[in-house]
C-alpha positions in Angstrom: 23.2 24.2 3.9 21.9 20.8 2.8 22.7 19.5 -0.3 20.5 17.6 -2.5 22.0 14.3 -4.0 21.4 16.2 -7.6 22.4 19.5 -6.9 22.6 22.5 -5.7 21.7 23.6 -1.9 18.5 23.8 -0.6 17.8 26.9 1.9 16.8 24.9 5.5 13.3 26.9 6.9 13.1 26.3 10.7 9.7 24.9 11.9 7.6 27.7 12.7 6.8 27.7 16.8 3.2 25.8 16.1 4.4 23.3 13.4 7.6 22.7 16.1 4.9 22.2 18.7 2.8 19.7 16.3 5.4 17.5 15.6 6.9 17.4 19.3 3.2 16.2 20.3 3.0 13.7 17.9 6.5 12.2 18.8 5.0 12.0 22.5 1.4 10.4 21.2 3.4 7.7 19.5 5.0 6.8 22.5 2.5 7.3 25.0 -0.7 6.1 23.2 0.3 2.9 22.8 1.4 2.7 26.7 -2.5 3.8 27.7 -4.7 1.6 25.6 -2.2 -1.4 26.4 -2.6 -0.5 30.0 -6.7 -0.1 29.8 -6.8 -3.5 28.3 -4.6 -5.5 30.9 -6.2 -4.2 33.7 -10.3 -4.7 32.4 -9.5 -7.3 30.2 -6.1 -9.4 30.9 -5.4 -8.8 27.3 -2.4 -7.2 25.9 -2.7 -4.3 23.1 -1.0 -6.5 20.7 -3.3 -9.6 21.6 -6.0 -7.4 20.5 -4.6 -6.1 17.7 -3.7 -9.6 16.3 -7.7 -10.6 16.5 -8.7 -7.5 15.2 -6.9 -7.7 12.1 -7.9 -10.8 11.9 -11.4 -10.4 12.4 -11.2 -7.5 9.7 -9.8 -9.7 6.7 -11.5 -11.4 4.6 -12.5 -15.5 5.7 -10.9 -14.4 9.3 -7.7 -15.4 8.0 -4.2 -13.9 6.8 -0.7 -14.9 6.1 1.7 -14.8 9.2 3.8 -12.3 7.5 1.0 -10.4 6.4 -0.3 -10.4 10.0 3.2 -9.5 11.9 3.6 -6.4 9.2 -0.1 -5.2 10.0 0.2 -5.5 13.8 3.7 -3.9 13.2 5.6 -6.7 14.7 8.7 -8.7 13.7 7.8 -12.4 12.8 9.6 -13.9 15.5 7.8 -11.7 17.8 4.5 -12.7 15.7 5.1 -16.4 16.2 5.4 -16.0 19.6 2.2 -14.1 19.7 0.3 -16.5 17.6 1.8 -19.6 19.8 -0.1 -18.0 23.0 -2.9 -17.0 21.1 -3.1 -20.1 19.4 -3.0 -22.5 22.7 -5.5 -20.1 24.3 -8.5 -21.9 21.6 -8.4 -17.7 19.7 -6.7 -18.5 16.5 -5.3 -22.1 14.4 -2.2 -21.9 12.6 -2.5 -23.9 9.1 -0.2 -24.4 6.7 -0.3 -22.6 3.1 -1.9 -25.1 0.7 -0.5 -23.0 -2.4 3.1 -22.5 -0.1 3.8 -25.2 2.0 6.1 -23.4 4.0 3.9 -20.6 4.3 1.7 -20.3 7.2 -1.1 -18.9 7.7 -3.0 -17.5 10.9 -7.5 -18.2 11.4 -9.2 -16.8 13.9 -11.7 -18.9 15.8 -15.0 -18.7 17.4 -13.2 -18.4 20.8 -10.7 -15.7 19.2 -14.3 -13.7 18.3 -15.5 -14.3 21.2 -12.6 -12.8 23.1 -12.3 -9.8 20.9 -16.3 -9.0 21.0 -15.6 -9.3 25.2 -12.9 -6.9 25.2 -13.9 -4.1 22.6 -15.6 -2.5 25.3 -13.2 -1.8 26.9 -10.8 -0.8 24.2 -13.7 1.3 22.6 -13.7 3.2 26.1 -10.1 3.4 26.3 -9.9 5.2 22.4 -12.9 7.2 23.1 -11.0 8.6 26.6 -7.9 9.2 25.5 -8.0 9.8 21.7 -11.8 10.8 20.4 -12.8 13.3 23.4 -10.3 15.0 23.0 -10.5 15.8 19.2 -14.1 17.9 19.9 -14.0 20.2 16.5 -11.9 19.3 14.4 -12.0 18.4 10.9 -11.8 14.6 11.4 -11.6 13.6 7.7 -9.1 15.7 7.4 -7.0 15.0 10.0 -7.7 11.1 9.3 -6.2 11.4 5.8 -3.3 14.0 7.2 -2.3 11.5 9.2 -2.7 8.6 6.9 -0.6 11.0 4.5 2.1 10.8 7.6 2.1 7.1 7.9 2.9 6.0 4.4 -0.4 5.0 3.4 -0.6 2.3 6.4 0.2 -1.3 5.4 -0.8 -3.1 2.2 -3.9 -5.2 2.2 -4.2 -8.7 2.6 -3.2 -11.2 -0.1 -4.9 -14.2 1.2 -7.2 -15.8 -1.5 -9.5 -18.6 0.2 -7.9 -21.5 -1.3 -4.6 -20.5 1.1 -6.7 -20.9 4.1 -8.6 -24.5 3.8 -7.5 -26.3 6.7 -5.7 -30.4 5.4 
């Protein structure tokens, strides 16, 4: 029997055969998902999943602009893989890389016009690719509740953006 660091045992309760089956299918969707909408988006688009993701996020902050490590935590990346990331995105014309004006050494990632562009051309396809293989096959449930269940699972997700405006006026 376990025992907690302040005390006595706790009594272990197996799974019970549908929670067991729950959590076996969500350990497959987190390795799978990722593999299919990836997939959808190089072959219609030429785009990687995390090249969307990246122009996503930062189309969703506030002035189209976040801090590198802010972005590589909300695309769930490490920051050397994120400045590799940003380098290709950045020579493609989708996002500039400027330096922090409060934090010199901070830097901080804006998306373009072309970097909209691109993500407004490929949402299609992503938006067909979630719809396929996540949303039709979700036909009634309770999706509020299974949005915050699995919010609940993941920690509350990552923390917003701390970007103020002044960070991201390019010199």
């Amino acid at each position: 029997m376990p025992v907690t660091p302040s005390g006595p045992p706790v009594p272990v309760v197996p799974l019970s055969p549908e929670q067991e089956a729950v959590m076996r299918a969500l350990g497959r969707l987190m390795l799978v998902m990722p593999r299919v909408l990836d997939a959808d988006l190089q072959q219609e688009q030429r785009m990687s999943l995390s090249e969307y993701s990246v122009l996503r996020h930062l189309s969703e902050s506030a002035h189209g602009a976040m801090r590198m490590n802010e972005l590589a935590a909300a695309c769930d990346m490490s920051m050397s893989g994120m400045t590799r990331l940003a380098a290709k995105l950045e020579a493609q014309g989708h996002l500039k890389r400027i330096r922090c004006e409060r934090d010199a050494r901070g830097l901080n990632a804006v998306l373009t016009d072309s970097g909209r562009d691109r993500l407004r051309q490929a949402w299609p396809t992503h938006l067909a690719s979630v719809r396929r293989h996540i949303v039709d096959h979700l036909e009634g449930l309770d999706l509020g509740r299974l949005a915050t269940a699995l919010e609940a699972m993941a920690g509350g997700g990552c923390p917003p953006c701390q970007s103020s405006p002044h960070d991201i006026s390019p010199r």
